[in-house]
N, C-alpha and C positions, 0 to 999 in steps of 0.2 A: 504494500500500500504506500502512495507517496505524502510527502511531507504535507499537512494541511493544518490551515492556523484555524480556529472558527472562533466567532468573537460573540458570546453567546447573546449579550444586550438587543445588536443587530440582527441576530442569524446570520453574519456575512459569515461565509465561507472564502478561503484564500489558500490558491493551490500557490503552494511555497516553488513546486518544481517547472509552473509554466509562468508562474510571478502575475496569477491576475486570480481575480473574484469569479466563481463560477456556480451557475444556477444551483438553487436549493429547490426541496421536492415543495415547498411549501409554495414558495414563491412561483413555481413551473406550475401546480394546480391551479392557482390565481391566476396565471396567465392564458391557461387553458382553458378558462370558465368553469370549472370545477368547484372551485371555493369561491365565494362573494366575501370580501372581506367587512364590507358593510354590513353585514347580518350580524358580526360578534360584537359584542359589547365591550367595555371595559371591566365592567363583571364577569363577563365570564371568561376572560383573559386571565385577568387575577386570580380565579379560581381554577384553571384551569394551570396555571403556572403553581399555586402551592399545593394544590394535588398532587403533579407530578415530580415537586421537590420533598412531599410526606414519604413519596410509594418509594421514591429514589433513595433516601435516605434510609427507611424501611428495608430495603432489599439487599443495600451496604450495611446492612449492621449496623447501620448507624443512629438507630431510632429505638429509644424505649419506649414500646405501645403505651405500656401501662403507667406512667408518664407523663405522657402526648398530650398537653394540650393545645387544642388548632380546632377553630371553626370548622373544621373540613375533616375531622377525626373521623365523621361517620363512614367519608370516603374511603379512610384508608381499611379501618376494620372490614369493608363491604371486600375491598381487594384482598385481605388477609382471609377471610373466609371461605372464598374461592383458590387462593395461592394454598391452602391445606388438605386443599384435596384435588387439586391436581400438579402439586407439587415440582413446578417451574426450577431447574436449573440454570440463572442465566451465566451469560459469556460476555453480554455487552449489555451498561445498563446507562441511557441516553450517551451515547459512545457517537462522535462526529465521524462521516466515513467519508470518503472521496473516493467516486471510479474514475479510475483516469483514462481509461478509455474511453467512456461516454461522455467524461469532463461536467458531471454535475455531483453536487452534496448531499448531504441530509446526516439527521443524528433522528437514527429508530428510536423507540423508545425502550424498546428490549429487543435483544437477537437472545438465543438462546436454547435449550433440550425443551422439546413439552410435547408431553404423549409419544415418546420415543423418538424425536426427530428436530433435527435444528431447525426453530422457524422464527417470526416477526413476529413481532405484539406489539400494537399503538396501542396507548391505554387514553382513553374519554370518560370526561365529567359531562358531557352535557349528550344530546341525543344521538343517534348514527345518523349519518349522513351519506349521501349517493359517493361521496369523494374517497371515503374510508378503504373501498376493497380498490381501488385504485393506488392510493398514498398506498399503501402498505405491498401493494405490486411494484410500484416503484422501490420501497424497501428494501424487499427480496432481490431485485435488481441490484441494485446498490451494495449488499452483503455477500451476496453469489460470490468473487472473487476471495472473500476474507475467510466466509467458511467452506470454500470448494466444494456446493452444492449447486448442482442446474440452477436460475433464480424460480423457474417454472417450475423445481419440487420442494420449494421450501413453504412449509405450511403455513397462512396469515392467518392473522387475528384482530379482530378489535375486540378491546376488553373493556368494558363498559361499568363506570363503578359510580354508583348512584350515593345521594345525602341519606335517602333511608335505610341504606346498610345494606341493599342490595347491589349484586354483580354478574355482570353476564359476559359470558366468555363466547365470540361469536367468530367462526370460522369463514373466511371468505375463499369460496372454491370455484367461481365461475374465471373459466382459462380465458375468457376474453377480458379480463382486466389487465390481462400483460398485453394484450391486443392492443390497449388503449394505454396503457405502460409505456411501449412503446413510440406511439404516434406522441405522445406528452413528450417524449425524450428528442425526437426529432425535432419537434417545433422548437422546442428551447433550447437545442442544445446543436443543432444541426446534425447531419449526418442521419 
């Protein structure tokens, strides 16, 4: 993998080894019409950033549940309920990647063993959306090269972790999201 700086405030990504800024998955949805960035609020930005700094933390050892206090607590218990019984080995936990051959960014939210096999996990506080088994196509994408899996057999997921302490773990399997994986990749990125 080459040299990549990511400056997290921004999201910029910066390939160190061709010395310039190169699309991120987020930013390439946006541009695709995928994501409307008008729809999110500053709440649920907010929320959706110490969610994934609880589960992060949580996942590094780094969090004492029982402990924990945060607005957003019920979130993480919903994810700790579901992470005990299917019991996730991760390998990369919000880890910035760069393919240098496709020349675009992204930082998954988890890469990692679940259900016998290395796969993707975006984790959401707020509802699923038409973009989700796409982003996470693009993921796959993106990680193929690190853990020398096809990107078309590495399992996606959105994990979906609600205020009421519920959590849904939802597999996306339709093979036309790397169809349109793809065509995201060309438009932004050319080739």
């Amino acid at each position: 993998m080459g040299a990549l700086y990511y400056k997290d405030g921004t999201h910029t990504y910066f390939d160190v080894g061709r010395g310039r800024v190169v699309p991120n998955i987020t930013d390439m949805l946006e541009q695709t019409g995928w994501v409307n960035p008008r729809f999110y609020t500053v709440g649920s930005a907010e929320r959706g950033e110490a969610v994934h700094r609880l589960l992060a933390d949580y996942d590094l050892g780094l969090l004492d549940v029982a402990s924990c206090v945060s607005a957003y607590r019920a979130y993480l218990l919903s994810y700790i309920n579901v992470a005990h019984i299917v019991r996730p080995t991760w390998r990369h936990i919000e880890e910035p990647f760069l393919h240098e051959e496709l020349g675009f960014a992204g930082r998954p939210d988890r890469v990692g063993d679940l259900f016998g096999a290395v796969a993707v996990v975006d984790i959401k506080s707020g509802a699923r959306e038409r973009s989700h088994p796409i982003q996470t196509a693009l993921q796959a994408i993106l990680v193929a090269p690190v853990v020398q899996v096809p990107a078309r057999a590495i399992p996606r997921f959105g994990w979906y972790v609600k205020a009421n302490g519920l959590s849904r773990l939802v597999q996306f399997i339709d093979r036309h999201d790397f169809d349109e994986a793809d065509r995201v990749i060309r438009t932004c990125c050319g080739g």
